[in-house]
C-alpha positions in Angstrom: 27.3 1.8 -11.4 26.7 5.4 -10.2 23.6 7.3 -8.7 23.4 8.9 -12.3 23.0 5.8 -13.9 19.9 5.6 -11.5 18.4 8.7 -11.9 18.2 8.1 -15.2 17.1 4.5 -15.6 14.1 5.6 -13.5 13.3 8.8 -15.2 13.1 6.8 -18.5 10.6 4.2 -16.5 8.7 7.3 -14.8 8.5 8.8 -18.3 6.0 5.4 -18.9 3.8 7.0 -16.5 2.2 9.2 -19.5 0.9 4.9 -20.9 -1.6 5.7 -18.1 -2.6 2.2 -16.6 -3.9 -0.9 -19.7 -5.5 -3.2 -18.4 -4.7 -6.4 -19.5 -2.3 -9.6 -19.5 -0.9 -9.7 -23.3 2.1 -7.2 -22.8 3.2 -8.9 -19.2 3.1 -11.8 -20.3 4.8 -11.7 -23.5 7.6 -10.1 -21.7 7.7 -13.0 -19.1 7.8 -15.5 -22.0 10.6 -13.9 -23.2 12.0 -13.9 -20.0 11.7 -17.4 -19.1 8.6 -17.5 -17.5 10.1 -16.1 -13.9 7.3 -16.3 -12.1 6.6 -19.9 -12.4 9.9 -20.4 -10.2 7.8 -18.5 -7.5 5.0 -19.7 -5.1 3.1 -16.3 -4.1 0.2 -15.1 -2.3 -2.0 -12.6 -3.9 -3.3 -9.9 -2.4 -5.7 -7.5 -3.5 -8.3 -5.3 -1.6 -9.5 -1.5 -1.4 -7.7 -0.7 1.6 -5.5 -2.6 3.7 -3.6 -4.7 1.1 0.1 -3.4 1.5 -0.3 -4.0 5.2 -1.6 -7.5 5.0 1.3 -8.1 2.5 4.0 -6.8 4.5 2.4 -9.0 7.4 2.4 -12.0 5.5 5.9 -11.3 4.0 7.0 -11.0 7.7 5.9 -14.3 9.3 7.0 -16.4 6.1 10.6 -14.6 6.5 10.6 -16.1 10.4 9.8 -19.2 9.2 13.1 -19.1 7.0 11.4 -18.8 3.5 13.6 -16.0 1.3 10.6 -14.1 1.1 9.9 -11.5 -1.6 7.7 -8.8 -1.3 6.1 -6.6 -4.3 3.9 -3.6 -3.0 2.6 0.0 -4.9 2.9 2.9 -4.8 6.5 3.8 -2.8 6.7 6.5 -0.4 10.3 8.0 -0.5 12.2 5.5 -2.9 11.4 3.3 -5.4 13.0 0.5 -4.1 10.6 -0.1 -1.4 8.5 -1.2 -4.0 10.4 -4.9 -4.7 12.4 -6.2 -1.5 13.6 -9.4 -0.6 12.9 -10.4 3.2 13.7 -6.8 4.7 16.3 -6.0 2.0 15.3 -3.3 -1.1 16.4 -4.3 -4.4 19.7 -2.6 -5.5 19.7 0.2 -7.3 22.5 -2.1 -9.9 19.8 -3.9 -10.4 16.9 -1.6 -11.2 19.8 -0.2 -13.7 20.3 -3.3 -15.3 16.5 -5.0 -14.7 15.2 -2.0 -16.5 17.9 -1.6 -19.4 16.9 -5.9 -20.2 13.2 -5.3 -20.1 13.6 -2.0 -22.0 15.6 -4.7 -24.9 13.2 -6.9 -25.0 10.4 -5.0 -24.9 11.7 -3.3 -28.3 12.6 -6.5 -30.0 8.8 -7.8 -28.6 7.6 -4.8 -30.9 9.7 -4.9 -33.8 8.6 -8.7 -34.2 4.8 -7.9 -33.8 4.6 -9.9 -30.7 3.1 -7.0 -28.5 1.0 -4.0 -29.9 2.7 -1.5 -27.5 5.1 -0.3 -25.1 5.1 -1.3 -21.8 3.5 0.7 -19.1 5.3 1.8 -16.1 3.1 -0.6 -13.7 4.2 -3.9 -16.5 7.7 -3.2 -16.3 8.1 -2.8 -12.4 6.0 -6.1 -12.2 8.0 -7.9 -14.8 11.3 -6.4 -13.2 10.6 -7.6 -10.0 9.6 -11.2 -10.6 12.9 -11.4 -12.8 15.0 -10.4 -9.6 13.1 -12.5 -7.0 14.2 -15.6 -8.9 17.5 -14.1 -9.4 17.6 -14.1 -5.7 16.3 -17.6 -5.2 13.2 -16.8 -3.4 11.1 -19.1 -2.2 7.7 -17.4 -1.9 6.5 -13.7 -2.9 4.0 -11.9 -1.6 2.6 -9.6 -4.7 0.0 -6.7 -4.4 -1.9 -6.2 -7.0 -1.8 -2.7 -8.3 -5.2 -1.8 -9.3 -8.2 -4.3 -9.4 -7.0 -8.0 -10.0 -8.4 -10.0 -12.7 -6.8 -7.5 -15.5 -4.2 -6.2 -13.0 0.0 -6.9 -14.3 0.4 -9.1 -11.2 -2.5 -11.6 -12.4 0.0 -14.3 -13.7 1.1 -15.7 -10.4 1.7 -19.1 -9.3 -1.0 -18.5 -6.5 -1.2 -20.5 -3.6 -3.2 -18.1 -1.9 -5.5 -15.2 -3.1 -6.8 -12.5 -0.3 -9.5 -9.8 -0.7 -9.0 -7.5 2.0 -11.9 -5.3 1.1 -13.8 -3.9 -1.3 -15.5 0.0 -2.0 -15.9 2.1 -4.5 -12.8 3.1 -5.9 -11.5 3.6 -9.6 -15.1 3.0 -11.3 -13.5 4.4 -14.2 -11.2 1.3 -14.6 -13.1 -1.2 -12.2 -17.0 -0.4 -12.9 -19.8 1.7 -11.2 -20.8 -0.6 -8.7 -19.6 -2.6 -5.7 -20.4 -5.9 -7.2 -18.5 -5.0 -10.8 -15.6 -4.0 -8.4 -15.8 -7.5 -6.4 -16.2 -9.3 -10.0 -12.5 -7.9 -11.1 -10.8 -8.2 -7.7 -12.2 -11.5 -7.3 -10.6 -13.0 -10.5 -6.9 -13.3 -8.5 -8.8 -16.6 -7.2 -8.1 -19.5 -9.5 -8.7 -23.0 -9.2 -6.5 -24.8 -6.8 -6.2 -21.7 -4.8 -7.4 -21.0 -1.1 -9.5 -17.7 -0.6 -9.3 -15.3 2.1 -12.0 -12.7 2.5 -11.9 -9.5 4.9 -15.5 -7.7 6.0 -16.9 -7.2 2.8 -20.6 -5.0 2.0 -23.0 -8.0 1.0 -23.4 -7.6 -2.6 -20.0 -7.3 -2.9 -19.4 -10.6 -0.9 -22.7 -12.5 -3.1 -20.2 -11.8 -6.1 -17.1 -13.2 -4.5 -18.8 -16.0 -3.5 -20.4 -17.1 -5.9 -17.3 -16.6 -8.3 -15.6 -18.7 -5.4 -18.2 -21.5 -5.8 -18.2 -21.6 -9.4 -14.1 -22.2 -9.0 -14.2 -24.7 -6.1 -11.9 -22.3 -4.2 -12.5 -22.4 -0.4 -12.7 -19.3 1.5 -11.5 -18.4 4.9 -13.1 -15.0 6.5 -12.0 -12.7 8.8 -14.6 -13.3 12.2 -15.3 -17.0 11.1 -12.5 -19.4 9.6 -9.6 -16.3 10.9 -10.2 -14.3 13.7 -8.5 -11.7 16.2 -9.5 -11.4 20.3 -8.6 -9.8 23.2 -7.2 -6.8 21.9 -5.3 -4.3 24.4 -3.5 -0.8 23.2 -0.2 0.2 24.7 1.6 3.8 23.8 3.1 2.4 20.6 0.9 -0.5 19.2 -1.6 -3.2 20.3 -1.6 -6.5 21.4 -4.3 -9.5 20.7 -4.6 -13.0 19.7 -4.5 -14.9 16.9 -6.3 -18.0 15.2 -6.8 -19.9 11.9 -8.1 -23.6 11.2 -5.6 -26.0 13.8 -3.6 -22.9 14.7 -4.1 -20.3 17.7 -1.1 -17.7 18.7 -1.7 -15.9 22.1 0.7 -12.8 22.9 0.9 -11.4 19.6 2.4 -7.8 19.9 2.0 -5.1 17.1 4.3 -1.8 16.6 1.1 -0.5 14.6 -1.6 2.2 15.7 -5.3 2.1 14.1 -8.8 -0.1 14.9 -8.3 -1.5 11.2 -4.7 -3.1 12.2 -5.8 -6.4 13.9 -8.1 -7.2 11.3 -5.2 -7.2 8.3 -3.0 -9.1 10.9 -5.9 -12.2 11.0 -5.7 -12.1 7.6 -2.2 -11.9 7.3 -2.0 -14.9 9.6 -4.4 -16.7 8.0 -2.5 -16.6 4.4 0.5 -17.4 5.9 -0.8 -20.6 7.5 -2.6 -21.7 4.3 0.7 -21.1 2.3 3.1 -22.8 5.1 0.6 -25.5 4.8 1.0 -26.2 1.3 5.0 -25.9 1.9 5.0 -28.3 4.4 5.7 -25.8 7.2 4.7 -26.4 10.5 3.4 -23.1 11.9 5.8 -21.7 15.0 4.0 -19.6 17.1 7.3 -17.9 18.5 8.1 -17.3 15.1 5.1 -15.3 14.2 4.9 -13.2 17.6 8.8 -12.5 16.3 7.1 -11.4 13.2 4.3 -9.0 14.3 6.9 -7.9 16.6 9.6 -6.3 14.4 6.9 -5.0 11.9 7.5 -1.8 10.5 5.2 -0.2 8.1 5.6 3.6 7.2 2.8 5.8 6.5 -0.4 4.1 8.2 -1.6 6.0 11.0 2.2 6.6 11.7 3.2 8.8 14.5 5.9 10.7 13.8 6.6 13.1 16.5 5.1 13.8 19.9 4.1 16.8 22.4 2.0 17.7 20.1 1.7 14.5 18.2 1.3 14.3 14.3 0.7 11.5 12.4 1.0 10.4 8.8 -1.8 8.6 7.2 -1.8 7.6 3.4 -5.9 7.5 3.3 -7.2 8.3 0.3 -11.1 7.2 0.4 -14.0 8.1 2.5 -13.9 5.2 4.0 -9.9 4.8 4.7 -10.2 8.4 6.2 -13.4 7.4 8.6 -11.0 4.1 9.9 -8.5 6.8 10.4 -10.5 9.3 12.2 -12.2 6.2 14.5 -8.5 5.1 15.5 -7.3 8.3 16.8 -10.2 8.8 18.9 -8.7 6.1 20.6 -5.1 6.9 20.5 -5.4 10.6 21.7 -9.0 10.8 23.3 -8.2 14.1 25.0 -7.4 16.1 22.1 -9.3 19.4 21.6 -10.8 19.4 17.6 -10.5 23.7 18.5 -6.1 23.3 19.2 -5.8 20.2 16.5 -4.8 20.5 12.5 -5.3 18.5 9.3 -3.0 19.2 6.5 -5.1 17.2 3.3 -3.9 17.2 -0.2 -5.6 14.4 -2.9 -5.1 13.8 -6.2 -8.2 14.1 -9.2 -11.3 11.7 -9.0 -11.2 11.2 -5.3 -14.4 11.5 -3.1 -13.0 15.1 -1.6 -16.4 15.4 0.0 -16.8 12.2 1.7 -13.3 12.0 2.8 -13.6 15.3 4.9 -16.7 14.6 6.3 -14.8 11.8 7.9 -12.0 14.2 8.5 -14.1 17.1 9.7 -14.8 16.1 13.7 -10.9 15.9 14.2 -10.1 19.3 13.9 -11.2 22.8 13.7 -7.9 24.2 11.0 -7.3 22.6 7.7 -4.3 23.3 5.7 -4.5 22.0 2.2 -1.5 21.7 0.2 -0.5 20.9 -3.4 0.6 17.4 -4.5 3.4 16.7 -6.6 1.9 15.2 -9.3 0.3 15.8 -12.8 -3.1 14.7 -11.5 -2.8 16.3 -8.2 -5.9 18.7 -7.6 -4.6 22.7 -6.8 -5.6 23.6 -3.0 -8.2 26.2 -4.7 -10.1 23.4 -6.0 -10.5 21.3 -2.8 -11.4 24.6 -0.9 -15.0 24.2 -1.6 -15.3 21.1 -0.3 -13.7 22.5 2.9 -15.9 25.2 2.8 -19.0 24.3 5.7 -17.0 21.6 7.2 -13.9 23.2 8.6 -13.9 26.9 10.5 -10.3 27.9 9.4 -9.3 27.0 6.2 -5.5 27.6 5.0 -4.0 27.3 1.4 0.0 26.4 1.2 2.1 26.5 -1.8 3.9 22.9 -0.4 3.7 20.4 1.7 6.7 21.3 3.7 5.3 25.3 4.1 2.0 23.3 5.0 3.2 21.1 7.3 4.4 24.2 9.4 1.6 26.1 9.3 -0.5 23.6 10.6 2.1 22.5 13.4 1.8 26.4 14.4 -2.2 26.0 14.6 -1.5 22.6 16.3 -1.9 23.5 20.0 -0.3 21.4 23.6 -3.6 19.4 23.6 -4.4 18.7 19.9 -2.5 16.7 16.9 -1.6 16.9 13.7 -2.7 14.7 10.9 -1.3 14.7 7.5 -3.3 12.5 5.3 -5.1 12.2 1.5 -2.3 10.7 -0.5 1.2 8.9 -0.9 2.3 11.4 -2.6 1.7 13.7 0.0 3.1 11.1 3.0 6.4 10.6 0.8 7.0 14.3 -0.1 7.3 15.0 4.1 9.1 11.8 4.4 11.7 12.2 1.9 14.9 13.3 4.1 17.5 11.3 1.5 18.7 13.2 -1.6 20.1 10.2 -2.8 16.6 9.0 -4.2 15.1 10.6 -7.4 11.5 12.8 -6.8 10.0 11.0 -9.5 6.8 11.3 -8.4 5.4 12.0 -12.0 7.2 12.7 -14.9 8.3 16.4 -15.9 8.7 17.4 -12.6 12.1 18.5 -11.1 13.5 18.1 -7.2 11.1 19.3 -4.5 11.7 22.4 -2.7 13.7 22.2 0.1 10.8 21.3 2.9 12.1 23.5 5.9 9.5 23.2 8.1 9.2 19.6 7.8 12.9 19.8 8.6 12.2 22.2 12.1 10.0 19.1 13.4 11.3 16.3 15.1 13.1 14.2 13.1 11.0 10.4 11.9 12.4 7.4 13.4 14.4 5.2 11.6 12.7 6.2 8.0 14.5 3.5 6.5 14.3 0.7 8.4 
C-alpha cells in the first residue's frame, strides 16, 4: 500500500470537511453498531476543556503507558500529519490502516444510508472518531484517552466507556455551537460526566463551576479539583522545563520533572495525575511513583509554548483565545525576562470568529513588530482583515503572503535581545512545522501543497519534530 493510496484516502476524508461539524450521536453511533460496538472493548478517560485538554491527554496517556497499559490516545486537530491524531502508546497509527479504516467506514457508512439507518453522510470529525476506536481494539488496547473535539455532551467522542471525565476549563469559545454564555458552555462540556464516572475539574469562572456542579450532584459523580482534591507545589524552572510535586487522594510524587515551558503546564500535569490515579484505581493498579516521574519525564508535546530555536529564541504557540494568548504572554515573562518588547516579533495568523481583539491585547506588551500572515484554510481571515485590529496596539505592522515569508521577516525584526513568537492557530504552527513531504497538506479541502517555506527552512532546524 503506497503513499498514493494515502493521499487519496485522506483527500476523500478532508473532502468531509465541507459537512461542517453536526452535533449529535445518531450517525457515530450507528456506525459503531455496525461496527461491533468498538468502543465498549475500551476503558477511556474523557477529556474535554477550553484550553489545555490535548496536554492533559497526552499526560494521562503517558503515565498509564509506564504503568504497562497499551494505551491509546485520540487528540484534534494535528499539526503536521494526520496520524498524530490516533496513536497507540508513542506509536502513530499506520498509514495501511487509515487506508483501509477509512475505505470500511466509507462501506458502511453507504450501506447505513441506502438502508435508511442514518439521514447523512458522515462528517470528517465522525469518521476519524469512529476510525480510531475501530483500530484501538484492533490493537488490543487497554485504556484510551479521547479528547473531545468540540464541546462534549453532543461531541462524536460522547459514547465512551468512561471511567473518568475531566473539564480542564471553560471560556467562551464556539457560542455559535456551544451557546452565548459561560454557564451554556459548562452545561455541554459537562455532559461527558455520566453516572458511575469520577469528575475532575480545572479552575473554572464561578458560574461556570455552579453548572458543573450542580449537573455533577444531580448525577452522583464525585469531583476532584485542581488546588483541593489534586494539587501541584514547589514549583522550580530550569532552561528546558519545570520541576514540582505532585498529589491526589492516598498518593503524593515528589521530583516530578517536566520537558514543558508555560505557568499553565503544572496545572494540566495535577490533573493529568489526578485521572490517571482515579483510572489505575479502578484497574487495580497500584500507582508507581518512579513510573510517573518516567512519564513526565519523556513528555513531548509539540506546539505549546515550544521553543524551537535559540540566540534569538522563537517559540511556537498554538493559542487561539484571549485567554490562551494572555497564559502565553504570562509564561514568557518568565522564560525570557530580559527581552526588549522594541528588538522582539510576533508573527499572528487566526482563522474567522476568533476574538482578534482580545487575543492581541494579550499579545501586544511582548513586542513592538507584528507580522501577520495568511492561514491555509477556507476559514482563515486574510492579513488585511486582522490589520485593524493591530492597528493602536502594535507600532510596526507587517503583511506576508505565507507563513514561511512571515516567519523571516519577523526573525529579521527579531533582535540579540528579543524573541520570536509564532502563535494564533494550528494551522499556522503545522504550516512552519511541516519539514516531511511524505504527509499530505490537507489542511482544508481544495487547497494544493504549500509553497516551499524557505525562510522557515534558513532557521534552525526543530528538534526531533517527530518524536
Amino acid at each position: 500500500m503506497g503513499p498514493e493510496e494515502y493521499r487519496e484516502a485522506l483527500e476523500r476524508l478532508f473532502r468531509r470537511r465541507r459537512f461542517g461539524m453536526r452535533p449529535g450521536l445518531e450517525v457515530t453511533r450507528a456506525l459503531l453498531d455496525a461496527l461491533g460496538h468498538p468502543e465498549r472493548t475500551l476503558p477511556a478517560v474523557h477529556i474535554t476543556g477550553s484550553k489545555g485538554k490535548g496536554s492533559v491527554a497526552a499526560m494521562v496517556q503517558a503515565i498509564l503507558s509506564a504503568h504497562g497499559l497499551r494505551t491509546g490516545l485520540f487528540t484534534s486537530p494535528h499539526l503536521v500529519s494526520y496520524r498524530e491524531r490516533i496513536r497507540l502508546d508513542r506509536r502513530l497509527i499506520p498509514p495501511s490502516a487509515v487506508v483501509r479504516g477509512i475505505a470500511r467506514i466509507e462501506s458502511l457508512a453507504q450501506d447505513l444510508e441506502r438502508s435508511g439507518a442514518i439521514d447523512r453522510a458522515p462528517t470528517f470529525f465522525e469518521v476519524t472518531t469512529v476510525l480510531a476506536l475501530d483500530w484501538f481494539r484492533a490493537q488490543k488496547a487497554d485504556a484510551i484517552v479521547v479528547e473531545v473535539g468540540i464541546g462534549g455532551r453532543l461531541d462524536a467522542t460522547n459514547v465512551l466507556e468512561t471511567r473518568v471525565g475531566v473539564l480542564t476549563t471553560i471560556e467562551l469559545e464556539h457560542t455559535d455551537v456551544l451557546g452565548p454564555t459561560l454557564s451554556a458552555i459548562a452545561g455541554e462540556k459537562v455532559g461527558i460526566l455520566h453516572a458511575g464516572v469520577r469528575g475532575l475539574v480545572g479552575e473554572l469562572p464561578p458560574e461556570a463551576d455552579r453548572v458543573v456542579r450542580a449537573e455533577a450532584a444531580r448525577l452522583g459523580v464525585p469531583l476532584w479539583t485542581l488546588g483541593g482534591e489534586v494539587r501541584f507545589d514547589g514549583r522550580s524552572l530550569f532552561e528546558d522545563g519545570q520541576s514540582f510535586s505532585l498529589a491526589a487522594p492516598g498518593h503524593t510524587v515528589d521530583g516530578v520533572h517536566l520537558p514543558l515551558i508555560g505557568r499553565f503546564q503544572p496545572g494540566n500535569a495535577a490533573l493529568a495525575f489526578g485521572a490517571a490515579v482515579a483510572f489505575l484505581a479502578s484497574t487495580g493498579t497500584a500507582v508507581d511513583a518512579s513510573r510517573v516521574r518516567k512519564a513526565f519525564a519523556g513528555l513531548r508535546w509539540p506546539g505549546r509554548l515550544e521553543r524551537v530555536s535559540r540566540r534569538p529564541e522563537l517559540f511556537y504557540d498554538v493559542a487561539h483565545t484571549p485567554e490562551s494568548a494572555r497564559a502565553v504572554a504570562q509564561s514568557l515573562a518568565e522564560v525570557s525576562p530580559l527581552a526588549d518588547p522594541a528588538e522582539s516579533a510576533v508573527v499572528f495568523g487566526c482563522l474567522g470568529g476568533k476574538d482578534v481583539a482580545g487575543i492581541l491585547d494579550a499579545l501586544a506588551p511582548l513586542a513592538r513588530t507584528i507580522v501577520l500572515v495568511p492561514i491555509r484554510s477556507e476559514r482563515g481571515l486574510r492579513p488585511e482583515e486582522i490589520r485593524p485590529f493591530a492597528q493602536g496596539r502594535f507600532p510596526r505592522i507587517v503583511i506576508a503572503p505565507s507563513a514561511g515569508e512571515g516567519l523571516g521577516l519577523a526573525r529579521a525584526a527579531t533582535g540579540t535581545d528579543g524573541f520570536t513568537l509564532v502563535i494564533g492557530s494550528d494551522y499556522l504552527v503545522g504550516e512552519l512545522m511541516r519539514v516531511d513531504e511524505s504527509e499530505p497538506d490537507l489542511s482544508d479541502p481544495g487547497l494544493g501543497p504549500p509553497p516551499l517555506l524557505a525562510a522557515a527552512a534558513a532557521e534552525s532546524p526543530p528538534r526531533d519534530r517527530h518524536r
